[in-house]
N, C-alpha and C positions, 0 to 999 in steps of 0.2 A: 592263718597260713604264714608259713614264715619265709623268707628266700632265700635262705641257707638252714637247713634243720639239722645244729648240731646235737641236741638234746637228744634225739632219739638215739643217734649214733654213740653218745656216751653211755647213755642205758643198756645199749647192747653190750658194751667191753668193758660195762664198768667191774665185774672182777676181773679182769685183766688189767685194768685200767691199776685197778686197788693193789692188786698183787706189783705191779710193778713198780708204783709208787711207793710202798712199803720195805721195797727193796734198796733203793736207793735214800730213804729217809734211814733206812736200818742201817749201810756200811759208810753214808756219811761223806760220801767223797762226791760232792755236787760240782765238781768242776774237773772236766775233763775224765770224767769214770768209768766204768768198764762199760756201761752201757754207750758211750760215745762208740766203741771200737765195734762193740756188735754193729750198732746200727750203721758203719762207716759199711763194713761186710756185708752186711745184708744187699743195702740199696746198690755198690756195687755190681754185684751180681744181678740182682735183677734190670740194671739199666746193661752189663755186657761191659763195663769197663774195668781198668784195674784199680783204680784208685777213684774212690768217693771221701771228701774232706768237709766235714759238716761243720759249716758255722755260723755268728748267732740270726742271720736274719737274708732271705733274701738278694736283698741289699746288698748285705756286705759280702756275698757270695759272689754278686756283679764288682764288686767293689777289690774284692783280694785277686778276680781273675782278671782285669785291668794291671792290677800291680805287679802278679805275678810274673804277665807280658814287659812288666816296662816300659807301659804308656804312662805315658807324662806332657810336661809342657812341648805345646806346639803341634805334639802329632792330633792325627787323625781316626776318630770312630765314624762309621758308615752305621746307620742307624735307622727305627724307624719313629716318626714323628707321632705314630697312633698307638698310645702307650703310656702306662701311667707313669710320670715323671722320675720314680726309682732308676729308672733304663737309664735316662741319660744326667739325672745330677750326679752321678759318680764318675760320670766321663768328663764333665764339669768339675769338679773336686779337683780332678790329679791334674787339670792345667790343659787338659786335653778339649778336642772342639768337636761334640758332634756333629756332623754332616747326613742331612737328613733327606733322606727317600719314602720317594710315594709309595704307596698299599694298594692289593690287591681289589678292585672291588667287590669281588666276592668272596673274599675269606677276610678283609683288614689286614691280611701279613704283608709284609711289606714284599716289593713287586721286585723280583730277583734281574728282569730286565730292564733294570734301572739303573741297577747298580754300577756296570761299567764306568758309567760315563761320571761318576763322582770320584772314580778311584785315581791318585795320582802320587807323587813321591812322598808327602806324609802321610797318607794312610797308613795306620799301622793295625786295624782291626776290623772288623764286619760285624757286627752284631745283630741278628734278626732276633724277634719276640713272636715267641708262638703264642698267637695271641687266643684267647676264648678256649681253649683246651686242645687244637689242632698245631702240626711242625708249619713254621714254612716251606717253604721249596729249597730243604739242606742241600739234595744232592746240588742242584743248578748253582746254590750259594759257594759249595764246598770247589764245584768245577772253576768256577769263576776266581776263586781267591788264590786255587792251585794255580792257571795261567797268569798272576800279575804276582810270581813270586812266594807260594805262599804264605799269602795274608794270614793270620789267624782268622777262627771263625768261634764267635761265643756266643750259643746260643740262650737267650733269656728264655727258659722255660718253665717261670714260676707258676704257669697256668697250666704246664701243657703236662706235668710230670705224670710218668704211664701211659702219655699216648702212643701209640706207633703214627711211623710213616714208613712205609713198605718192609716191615716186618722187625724194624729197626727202633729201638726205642727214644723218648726225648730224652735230652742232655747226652745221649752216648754216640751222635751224629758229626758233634763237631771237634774243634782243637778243646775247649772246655763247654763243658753247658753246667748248667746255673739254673738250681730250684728255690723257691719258697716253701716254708712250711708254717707259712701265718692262717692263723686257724679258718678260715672259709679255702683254703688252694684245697685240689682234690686229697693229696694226706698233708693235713695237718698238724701243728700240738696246739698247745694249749697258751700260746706266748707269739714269741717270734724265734722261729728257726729258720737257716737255710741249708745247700750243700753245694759241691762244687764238685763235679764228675769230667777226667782225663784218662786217656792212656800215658800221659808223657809223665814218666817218673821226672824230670827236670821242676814241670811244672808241678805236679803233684807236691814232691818237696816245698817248692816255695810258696805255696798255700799254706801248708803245716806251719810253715815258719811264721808266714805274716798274719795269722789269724791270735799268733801268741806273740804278740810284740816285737816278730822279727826275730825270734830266738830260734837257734837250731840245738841248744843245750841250754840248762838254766843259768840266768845271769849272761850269758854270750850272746848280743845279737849282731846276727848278719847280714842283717838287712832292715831295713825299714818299716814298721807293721803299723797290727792294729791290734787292740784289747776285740778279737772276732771270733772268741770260742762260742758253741753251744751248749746251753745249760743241761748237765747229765738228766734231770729232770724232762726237759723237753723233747731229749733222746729217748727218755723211757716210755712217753706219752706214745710216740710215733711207733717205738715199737709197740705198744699193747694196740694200738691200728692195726698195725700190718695185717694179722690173720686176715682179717674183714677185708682187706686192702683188693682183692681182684673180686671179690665179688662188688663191691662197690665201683667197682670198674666196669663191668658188665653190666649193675644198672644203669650206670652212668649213659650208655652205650645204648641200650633198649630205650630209656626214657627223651635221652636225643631225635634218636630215629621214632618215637612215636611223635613227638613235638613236632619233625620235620613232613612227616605225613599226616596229621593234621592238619597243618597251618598252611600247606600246600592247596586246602581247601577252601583258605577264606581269603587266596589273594587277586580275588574281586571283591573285596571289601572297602578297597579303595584303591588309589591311581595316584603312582610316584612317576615327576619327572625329572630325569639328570640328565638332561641335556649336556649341563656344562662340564661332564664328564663321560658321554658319550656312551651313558650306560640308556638306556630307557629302561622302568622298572615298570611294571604292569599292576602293583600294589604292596601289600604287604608278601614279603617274602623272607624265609630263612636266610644268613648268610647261609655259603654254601661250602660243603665236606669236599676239598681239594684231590684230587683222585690217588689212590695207597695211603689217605689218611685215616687214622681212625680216634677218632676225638676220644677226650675224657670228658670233654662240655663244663668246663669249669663255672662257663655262663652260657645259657642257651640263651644267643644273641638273634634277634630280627630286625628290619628295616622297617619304620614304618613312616605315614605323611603324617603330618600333625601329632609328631610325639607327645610333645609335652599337654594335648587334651586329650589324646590316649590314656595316657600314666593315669592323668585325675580322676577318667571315669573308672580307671581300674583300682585304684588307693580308693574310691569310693565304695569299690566291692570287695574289699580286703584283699586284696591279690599286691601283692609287693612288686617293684620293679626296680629298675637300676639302671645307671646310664654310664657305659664304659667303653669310650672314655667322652664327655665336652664339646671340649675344645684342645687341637692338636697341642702338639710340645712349642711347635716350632712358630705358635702363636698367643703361646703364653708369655706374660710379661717378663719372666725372669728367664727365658731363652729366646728372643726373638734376636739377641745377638746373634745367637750363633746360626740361626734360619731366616734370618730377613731376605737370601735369593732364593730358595729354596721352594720348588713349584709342586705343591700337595695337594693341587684341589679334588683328587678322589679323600683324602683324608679329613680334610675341611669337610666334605658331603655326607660321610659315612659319621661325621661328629655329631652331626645335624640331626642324622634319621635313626642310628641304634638303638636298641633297649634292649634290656637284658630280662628274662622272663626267671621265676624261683626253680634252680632245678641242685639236688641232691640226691645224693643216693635214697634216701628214705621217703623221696616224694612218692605218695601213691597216687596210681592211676585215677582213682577218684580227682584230688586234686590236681592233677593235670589236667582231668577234663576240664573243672571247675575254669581252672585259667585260662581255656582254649572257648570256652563257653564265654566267660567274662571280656576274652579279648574280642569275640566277636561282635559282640554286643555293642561294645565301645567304638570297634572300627565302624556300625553303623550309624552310630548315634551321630560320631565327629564328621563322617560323611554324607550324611544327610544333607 
């Protein structure tokens, strides 16, 4: 079993896969080609916004929509500390500081009534991470950056792309949002891609710009950039996905909610206690589907006691796992700068007890049981 099964998913598209790749080998123009503009239009449209600006990585999607704001030395990103460290080394790069807020305890997104009270005259941005395939709380984040001025709000939705939140899609929620297309995110290529989705023609523009070296014509630049195109290739990859792309969402979505009703059955399996976060947990539990959320499950995440002799007895029954994320950001050695006051201890807890369980669209229900089986097993063995 594997904990991302992309091999079936390429067997499926693979002549589309071929057809499109044949295309682009054929007229030769691998950098910035017609297939960049379809797939600018497509994703567009299906996120509801007017402008989708793809470039090459995640990352630098987080990375051009900082620049294009104009953060820089001195100011301030609001942020969340439960997150793989892409989020905030590019807030770190441009001279900027993140400032980091605690997470929900039952979802890990970062906790929208927190936010006030970090906000002051350099703030110059909000960034939540939807994290494990669900939004955070856009609307409450978006109300809150409106009354202190509107803040920008940029959402990190490398995990979450296609999810809704009250009818409303990821990345078309905020000032910008920001996908990944690193091959395990729900659409991926074959490489590193990213994209960058706005309504603000301003900003729009200066993403085009600073993804190509700050150039608004060849040879002219107007601004300050970055070598941040994506490769026509990887464009082409994403579109021969697409077709597949909502039903794969729909498994995504059944195989969630079958996980989640199962596992709701084995959490007397063992007994978690978070005192020091005021949660009591009653054992192994799902996190939990935030209400108008509708996850893609990028990672069907659970809490559990004794993770790490969880994992081994399950690595022992070929069942894979994964642990996302550690150890917070704002505990890691190369940013405790900027979070040495910085009070996370639900983040610190939820570090402690996560795991991520194998979930893609081509898991079969056999194998699901397999892992609901195997995990059972384990939770009694470690609590014995």
């Amino acid at each position: 079993m594997q904990f991302i099964d992309l091999k079936t998913q390429q067997q499926a598209i693979k002549p589309e896969l071929d057809r499109r790749i044949a295309a682009v080998l054929a007229h030769g123009q691998y950098i910035m080609g017609p297939e960049v503009a379809e797939l600018e239009q497509v994703l567009a449209s299906f996120v509801g916004v007017k402008h989708c600006i793809t470039v090459a990585s995640g990352t630098e999607a987080l990375l051009i929509a900082l620049m294009a704001l104009g953060i820089g030395l001195g100011d301030e990103v609001i942020t969340s500390p439960f997150t793989f460290a892409a989020s905030v080394e590019v807030i770190a790069l441009l001279g900027a500081r993140p400032v980091f807020v605690d997470v929900e305890p039952h979802t890990g997104n970062i906790d929208a009534r927190l936010i006030a009270e970090r906000i002051n005259d350099r703030t110059r941005a909000i960034m939540p991470i939807s994290l494990y395939g669900q939004l955070a709380d856009m609307e409450a984040i978006n109300a809150l950056a409106a009354d202190h001025g509107r803040i920008p709000v940029i959402e990190d939705g490398a995990q979450s792309f296609g999810a809704l939140r009250h009818g409303r899609r990821s990345c078309g929620m905020s000032t910008v949002g920001c996908t990944s297309f690193f091959p395990s995110k729900p659409l991926g290529c074959y490489g590193d891609g990213g994209a960058l989705f706005t309504d603000d023609d301003q900003l729009a523009q200066a993403a085009r710009e600073i993804r190509v070296h700050g150039q608004s014509k060849r040879y002219l630049h107007t601004r300050i950039g970055v070598g941040g195109r994506m490769d026509t290739l990887q464009c082409a990859i994403v579109l021969a996905k697409w077709p597949r792309f909502a039903w794969e969402l729909e498994q995504r979505h059944a195989l969630g909610a079958r996980y989640t009703q199962q596992l709701a059955e084995l959490a007397h399996a063992a007994v978690v206690n978070s005192d020091e976060v005021g949660h009591p947990l009653g054992g192994l539990r799902s996190l939990a589907l935030a209400p108008g959320n509708r996850s893609v499950y990028a990672q069907y995440t659970v809490l559990t006691p004794r993770r790490d002799h969880v994992r081994e007895e399950l690595n022992h029954a070929g069942i894979p796992t994964a642990v996302h994320y550690p150890i917070p950001l704002n505990e890691q050695p190369a940013y405790r700068q900027f979070g040495a006051e910085a009070e996370t201890p639900v983040a610190h807890w939820l570090a402690e007890h996560v795991m991520s369980l194998p979930m893609s669209p081509d898991l079969s229900q056999d194998e699901q049981q397999r892992v609901v089986e195997h995990l059972s097993e384990a939770l009694a063995m470690v609590t014995a």
